[in-house]
Residue frames relative to the residue before (quaternion, step in Angstrom):
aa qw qx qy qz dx dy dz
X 1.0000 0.0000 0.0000 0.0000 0.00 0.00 0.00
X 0.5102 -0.6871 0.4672 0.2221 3.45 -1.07 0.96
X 0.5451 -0.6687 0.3947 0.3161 3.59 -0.81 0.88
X 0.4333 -0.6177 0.5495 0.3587 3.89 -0.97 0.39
X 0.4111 -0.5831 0.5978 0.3657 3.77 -0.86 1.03
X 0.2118 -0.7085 0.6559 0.1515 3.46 -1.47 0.30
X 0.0015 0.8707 -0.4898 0.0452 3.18 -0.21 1.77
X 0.3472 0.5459 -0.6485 0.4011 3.36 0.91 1.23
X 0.6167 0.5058 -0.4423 0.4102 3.87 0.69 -0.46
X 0.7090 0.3937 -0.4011 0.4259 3.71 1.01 -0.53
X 0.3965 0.6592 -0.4962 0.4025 3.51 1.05 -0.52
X 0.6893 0.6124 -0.1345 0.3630 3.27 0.40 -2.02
X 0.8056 0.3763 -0.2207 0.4009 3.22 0.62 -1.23
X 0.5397 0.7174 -0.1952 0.3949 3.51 1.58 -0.90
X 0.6743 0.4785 -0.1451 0.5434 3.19 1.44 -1.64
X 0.4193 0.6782 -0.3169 0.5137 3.79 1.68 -0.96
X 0.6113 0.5128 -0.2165 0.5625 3.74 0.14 -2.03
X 0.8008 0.4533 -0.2631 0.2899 3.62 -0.16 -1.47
X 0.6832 0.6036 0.0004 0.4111 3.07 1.44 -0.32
X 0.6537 0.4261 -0.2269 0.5828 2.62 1.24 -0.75
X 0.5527 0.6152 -0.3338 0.4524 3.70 1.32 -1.25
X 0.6207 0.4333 -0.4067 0.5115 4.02 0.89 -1.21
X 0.5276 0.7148 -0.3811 0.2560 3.31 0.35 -0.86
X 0.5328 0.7653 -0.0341 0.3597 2.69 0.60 -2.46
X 0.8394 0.2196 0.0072 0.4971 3.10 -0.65 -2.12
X 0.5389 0.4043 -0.5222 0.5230 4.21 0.74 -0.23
X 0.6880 0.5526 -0.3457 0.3191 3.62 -0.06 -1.00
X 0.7722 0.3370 -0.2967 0.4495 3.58 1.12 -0.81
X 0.5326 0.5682 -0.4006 0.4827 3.69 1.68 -0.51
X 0.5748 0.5118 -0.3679 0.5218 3.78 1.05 -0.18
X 0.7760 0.2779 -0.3459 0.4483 3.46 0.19 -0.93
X 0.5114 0.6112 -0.4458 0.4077 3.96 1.23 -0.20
X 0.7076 0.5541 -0.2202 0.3791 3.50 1.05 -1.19
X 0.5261 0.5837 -0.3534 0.5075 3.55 1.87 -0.50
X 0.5774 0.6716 -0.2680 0.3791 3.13 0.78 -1.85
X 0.7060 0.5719 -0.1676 0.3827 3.39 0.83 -1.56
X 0.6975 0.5146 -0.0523 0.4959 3.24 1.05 -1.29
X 0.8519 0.0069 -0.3196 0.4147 3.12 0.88 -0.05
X 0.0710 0.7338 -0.4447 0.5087 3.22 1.37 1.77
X 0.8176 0.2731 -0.1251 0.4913 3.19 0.78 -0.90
X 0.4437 0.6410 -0.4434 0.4423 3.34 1.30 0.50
X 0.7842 0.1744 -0.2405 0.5447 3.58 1.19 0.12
X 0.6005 -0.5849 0.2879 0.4630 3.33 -0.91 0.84
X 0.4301 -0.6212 0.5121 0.4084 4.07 -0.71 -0.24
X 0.4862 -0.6624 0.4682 0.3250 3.42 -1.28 0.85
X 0.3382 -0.8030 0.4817 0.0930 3.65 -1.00 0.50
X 0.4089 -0.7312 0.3134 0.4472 3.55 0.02 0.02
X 0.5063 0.5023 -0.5420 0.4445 3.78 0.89 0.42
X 0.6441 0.4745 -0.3137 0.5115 3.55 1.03 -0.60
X 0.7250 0.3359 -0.3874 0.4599 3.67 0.74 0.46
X 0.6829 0.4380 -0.3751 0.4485 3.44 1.24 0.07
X 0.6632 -0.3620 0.3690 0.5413 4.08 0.62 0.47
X 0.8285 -0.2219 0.4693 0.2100 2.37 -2.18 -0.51
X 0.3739 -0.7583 0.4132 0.3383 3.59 -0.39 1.15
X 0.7900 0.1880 -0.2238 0.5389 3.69 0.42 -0.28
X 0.5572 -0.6577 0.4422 0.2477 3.20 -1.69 1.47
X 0.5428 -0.5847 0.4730 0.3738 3.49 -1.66 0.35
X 0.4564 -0.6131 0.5431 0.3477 3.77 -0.87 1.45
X 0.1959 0.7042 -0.6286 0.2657 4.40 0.53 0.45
């Protein structure tokens, strides 16, 4: 005779999985929201501030 599946272990295991994924996806919106935070502790670079000095040297 064939064994009975045991679908409290998949239940279990699903809700487990399900979990772990919420987990997961809080853990990286937290560590994004740090990241973020201290991004904005310095001003952001712009592209006039990566090309020099607005007027060339008369060299």
């Amino acid at each position: 005779m064939a064994r009975k599946p045991n679908y409290d272990f998949e239940k279990r295991r699903k809700e487990m999985d399900r979990k772990a994924k919420k987990d997961a996806k809080r853990d990286e919106k937290l560590r994004r929201k740090e990241e973020g935070a201290v991004n904005d502790a310095y001003p952001p670079v712009t592209e006039a501030d990566d090309l020099g000095p607005a007027t060339p040297d008369p060299d």
